[in-house]
VOFI-826774 format. One line per 3 residues: for each residue x, y, z of C-alpha. Coordinates in pm, 1 decimal. Example, Ala and Ser with C-alpha at 12.3 -4.5 7.8 and 13.67 -1.06 7.14 Angstrom:
<pts>
1230.0:-450.0:780.0  1367.0:-106.0:714.0
</pts>
This chain:
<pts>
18950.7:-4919.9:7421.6  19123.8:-4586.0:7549.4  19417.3:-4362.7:7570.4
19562.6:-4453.9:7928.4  19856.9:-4567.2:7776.6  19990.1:-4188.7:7703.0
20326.4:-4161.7:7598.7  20593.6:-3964.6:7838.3  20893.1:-3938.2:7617.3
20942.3:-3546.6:7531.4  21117.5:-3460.3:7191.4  21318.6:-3139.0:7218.5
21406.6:-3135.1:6820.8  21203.2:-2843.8:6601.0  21300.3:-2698.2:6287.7
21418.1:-2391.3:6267.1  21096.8:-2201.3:6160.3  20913.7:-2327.6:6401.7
21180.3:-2213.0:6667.9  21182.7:-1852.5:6463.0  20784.0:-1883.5:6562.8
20803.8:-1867.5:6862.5  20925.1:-1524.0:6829.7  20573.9:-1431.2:6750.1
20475.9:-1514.2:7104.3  20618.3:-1192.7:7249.2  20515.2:-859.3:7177.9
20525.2:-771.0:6798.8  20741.2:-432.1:6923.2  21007.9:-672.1:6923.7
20968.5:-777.8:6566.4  21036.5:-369.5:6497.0  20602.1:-304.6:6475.5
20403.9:-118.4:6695.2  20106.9:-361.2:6769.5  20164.1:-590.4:7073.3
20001.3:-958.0:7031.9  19673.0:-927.4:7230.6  19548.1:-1191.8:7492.5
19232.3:-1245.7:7434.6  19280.5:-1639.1:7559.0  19145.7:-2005.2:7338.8
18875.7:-2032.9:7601.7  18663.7:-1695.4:7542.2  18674.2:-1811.4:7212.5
18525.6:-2158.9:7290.2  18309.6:-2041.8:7485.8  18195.5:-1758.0:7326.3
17934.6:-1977.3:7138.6  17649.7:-2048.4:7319.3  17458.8:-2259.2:7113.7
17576.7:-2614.7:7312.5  17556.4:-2953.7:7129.2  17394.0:-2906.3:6776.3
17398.8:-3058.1:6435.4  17697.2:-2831.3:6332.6  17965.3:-3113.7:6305.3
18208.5:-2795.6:6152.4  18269.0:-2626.5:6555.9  18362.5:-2713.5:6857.7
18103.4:-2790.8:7146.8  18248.8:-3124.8:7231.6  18583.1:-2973.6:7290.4
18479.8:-2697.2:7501.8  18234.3:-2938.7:7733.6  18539.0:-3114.6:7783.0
18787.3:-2843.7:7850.9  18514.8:-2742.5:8101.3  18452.4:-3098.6:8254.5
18832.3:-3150.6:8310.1  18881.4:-2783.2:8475.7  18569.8:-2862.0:8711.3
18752.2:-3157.2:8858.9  19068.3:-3089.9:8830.4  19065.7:-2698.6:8881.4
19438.7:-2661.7:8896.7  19498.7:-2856.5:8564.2  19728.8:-2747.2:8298.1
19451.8:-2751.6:8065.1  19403.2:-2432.6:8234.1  19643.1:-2257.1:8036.9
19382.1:-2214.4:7719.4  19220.2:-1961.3:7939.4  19532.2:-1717.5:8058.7
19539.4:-1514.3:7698.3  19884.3:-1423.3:7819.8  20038.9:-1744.4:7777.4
20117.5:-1807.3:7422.2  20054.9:-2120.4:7283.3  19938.5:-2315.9:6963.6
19639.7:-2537.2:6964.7  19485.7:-2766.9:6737.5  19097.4:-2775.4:6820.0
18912.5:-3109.0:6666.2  18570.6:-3035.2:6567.4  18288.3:-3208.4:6671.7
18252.7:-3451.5:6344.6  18603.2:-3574.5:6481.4  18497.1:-3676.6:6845.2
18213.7:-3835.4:6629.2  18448.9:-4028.7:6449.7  18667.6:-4107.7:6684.6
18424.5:-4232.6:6949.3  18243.4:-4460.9:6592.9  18598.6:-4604.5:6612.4
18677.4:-4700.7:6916.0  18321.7:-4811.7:7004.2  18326.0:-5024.0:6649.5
17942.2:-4817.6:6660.8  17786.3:-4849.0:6292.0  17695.2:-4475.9:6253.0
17807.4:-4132.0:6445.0  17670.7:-4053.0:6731.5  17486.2:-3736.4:6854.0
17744.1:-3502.7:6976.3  17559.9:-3510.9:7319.7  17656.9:-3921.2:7301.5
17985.8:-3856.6:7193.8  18089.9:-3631.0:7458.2  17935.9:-3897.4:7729.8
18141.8:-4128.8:7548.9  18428.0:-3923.6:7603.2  18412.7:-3826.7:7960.1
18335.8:-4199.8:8043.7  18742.6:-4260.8:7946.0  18812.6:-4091.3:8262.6
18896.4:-3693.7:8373.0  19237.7:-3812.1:8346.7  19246.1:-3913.9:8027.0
19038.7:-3685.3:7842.4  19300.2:-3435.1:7995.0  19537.6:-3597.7:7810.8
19436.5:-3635.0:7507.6  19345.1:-3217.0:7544.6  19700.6:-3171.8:7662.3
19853.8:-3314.9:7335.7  19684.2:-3130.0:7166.4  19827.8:-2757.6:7286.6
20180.2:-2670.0:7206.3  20319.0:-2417.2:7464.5  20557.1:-2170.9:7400.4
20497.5:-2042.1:7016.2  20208.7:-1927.4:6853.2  20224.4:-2088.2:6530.4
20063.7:-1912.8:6238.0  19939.6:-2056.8:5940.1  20217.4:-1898.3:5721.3
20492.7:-2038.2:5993.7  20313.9:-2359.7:5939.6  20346.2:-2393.8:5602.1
20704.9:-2333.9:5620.9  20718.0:-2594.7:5888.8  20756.7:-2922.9:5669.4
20871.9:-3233.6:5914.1  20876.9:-3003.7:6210.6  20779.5:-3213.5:6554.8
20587.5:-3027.7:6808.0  20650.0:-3068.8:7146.9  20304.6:-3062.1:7321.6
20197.4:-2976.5:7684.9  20158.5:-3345.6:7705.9  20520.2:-3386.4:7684.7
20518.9:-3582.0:7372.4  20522.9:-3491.1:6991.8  20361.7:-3413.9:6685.5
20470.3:-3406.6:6351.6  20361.9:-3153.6:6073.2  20346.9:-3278.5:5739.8
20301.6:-3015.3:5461.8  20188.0:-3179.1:5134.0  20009.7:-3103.3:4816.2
20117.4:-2836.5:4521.3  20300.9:-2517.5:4659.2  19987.3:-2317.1:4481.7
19773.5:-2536.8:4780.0  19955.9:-2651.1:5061.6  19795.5:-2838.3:5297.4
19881.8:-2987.3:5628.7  19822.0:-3308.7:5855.9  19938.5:-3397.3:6131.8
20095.9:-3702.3:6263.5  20012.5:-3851.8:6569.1  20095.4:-4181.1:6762.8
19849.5:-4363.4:6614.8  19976.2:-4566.0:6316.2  19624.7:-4744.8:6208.2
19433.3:-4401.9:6135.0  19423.8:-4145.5:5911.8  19593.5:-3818.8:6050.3
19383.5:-3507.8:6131.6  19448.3:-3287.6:5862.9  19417.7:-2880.0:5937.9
19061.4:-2800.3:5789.8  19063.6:-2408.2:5946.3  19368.6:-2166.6:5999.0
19449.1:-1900.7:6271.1  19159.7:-1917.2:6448.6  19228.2:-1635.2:6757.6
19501.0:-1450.9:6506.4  19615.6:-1124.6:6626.8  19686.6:-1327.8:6976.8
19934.9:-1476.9:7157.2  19730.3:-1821.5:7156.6  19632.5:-1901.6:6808.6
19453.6:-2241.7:6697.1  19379.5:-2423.5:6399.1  19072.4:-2670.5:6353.1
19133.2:-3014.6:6276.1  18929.4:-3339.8:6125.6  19037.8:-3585.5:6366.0
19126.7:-3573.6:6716.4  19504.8:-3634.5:6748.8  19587.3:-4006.3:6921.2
19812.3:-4001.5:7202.8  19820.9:-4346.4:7157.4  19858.5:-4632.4:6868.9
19518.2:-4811.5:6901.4  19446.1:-5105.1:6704.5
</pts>
C-alpha cells in the first residue's frame, strides 16, 4: 500500500480567522508592535537535535531524515521551503510514534517498528511520494498560532500539496483541542499533541499523533 494516488484538487475556501492569520506572517510593525517575526526557519529546528533515531517516540527524527532524504535527491524541491526562515508558513510535524503507526498500518506489522525500520519503510514508498506526503503537511502563506487555531473551527487549509485540511476544534471551551482531518476516511485523525513549536517566527509548527493521509487507504 502507498500514497501515489495524491490528490490535485486545491480548495481556495478559509475562514476568516485563518485569513486574519496570515497577517501574522509579516512583520509584527504592521500589527502596530515593534518586534518583527524572526526567521529562524522549521529546519534548524529539526535539525538542531542531534541525537538521530532513539526510543523517544515524543520528537521528530523520522521527519527530519526524511526532509533530508527528499532534499538530497531532489535538491530543488519545494520541501525546501522549511529551511528559508523567511518564508512564512504553518507546519504540522508528526512525531516519530506516528510514522510508527502509520508504517504498523499499512504493513498490517503486529507491533511498531524501530524508528530506524520505520523510516526505511518510508523512503522505500518512493522520493516522490514521501515528498508528498511532507508537502501536505506545510501550509504556505500564514503562520498559524495556536490561539488563531483555536479560533479556527471548520477552517480548511490549503497545503503546499495543493490539497486541504480541515481543522476540527472540539472538547469544552476550558480545553480545546484540535484534530485534523485528512483524506483518509478509515483512520483516526492526527490530533495536535504540541503547540507553536518555532513561536516568535514566521514558520511556526505544531506536533501531531498521526501523520496526515494524502490519501483514503483501506
Amino acid at each position: 500500500m502507498s500514497f501515489t494516488r495524491v490528490g490535485k484538487r486545491a480548495a481556495a475556501l478559509t475562514t476568516a480567522a485563518i485569513v486574519a492569520s496570515a497577517l501574522s506572517a509579516a512583520p509584527a510593525a504592521a500589527h502596530g508592535t515593534t518586534k518583527p517575526l524572526k526567521t529562524k526557519s522549521l529546519a534548524a529546528v529539526l535539525t538542531a537535535d542531534k541525537s538521530g533515531f532513539d526510543h523517544n517516540g515524543h520528537d521528530y527524527d523520522i521527519l527530519t531524515a526524511a526532509v533530508q532524504a527528499v532534499l538530497k535527491a531532489k535538491p530543488g524541491s519545494k520541501v525546501g521551503v522549511l529551511a528559508d526562515g523567511k518564508t512564512a508558513l504553518t507546519a504540522f510535524l508528526p512525531n516519530d510514534r506516528a510514522f510508527e503507526l502509520l508504517v504498523k498500518d499499512i504493513t498490517k506489522a503486529k507491533k511498531l517498528p524501530s524508528e530506524k525500520k520505520a523510516f526505511t519503510a518510508v523512503a522505500g514508498l518512493g522520493i516522490d511520494t514521501v515528498e508528498a506526503v511532507l508537502l501536505y503537511h506545510v501550509v504556505p502563506g500564514a503562520t498559524i498560532t495556536k490561539k488563531a487555531a483555536l479560533k479556527s473551527d471548520n477552517a480548511r487549509l490549503t497545503t503546499a500539496a495543493g490539497s486541504t485540511i480541515k481543522v476540527n476544534v472540539y472538547g469544552p471551551r476550558w480545553h480545546k483541542r484540535i484534530s485534523l482531518i485528512d483524506a483518509d476516511r478509515s483512520d483516526r485523525n492526527p490530533r495536535v499533541v504540541r503547540f507553536d513549536i518555532n513561536k516568535g517566527n514566521r514558520q511556526i509548527a505544531h506536533g501531531i499523533d498521526r501523520v496526515l493521509r494524502p490519501i483514503d487507504l483501506p
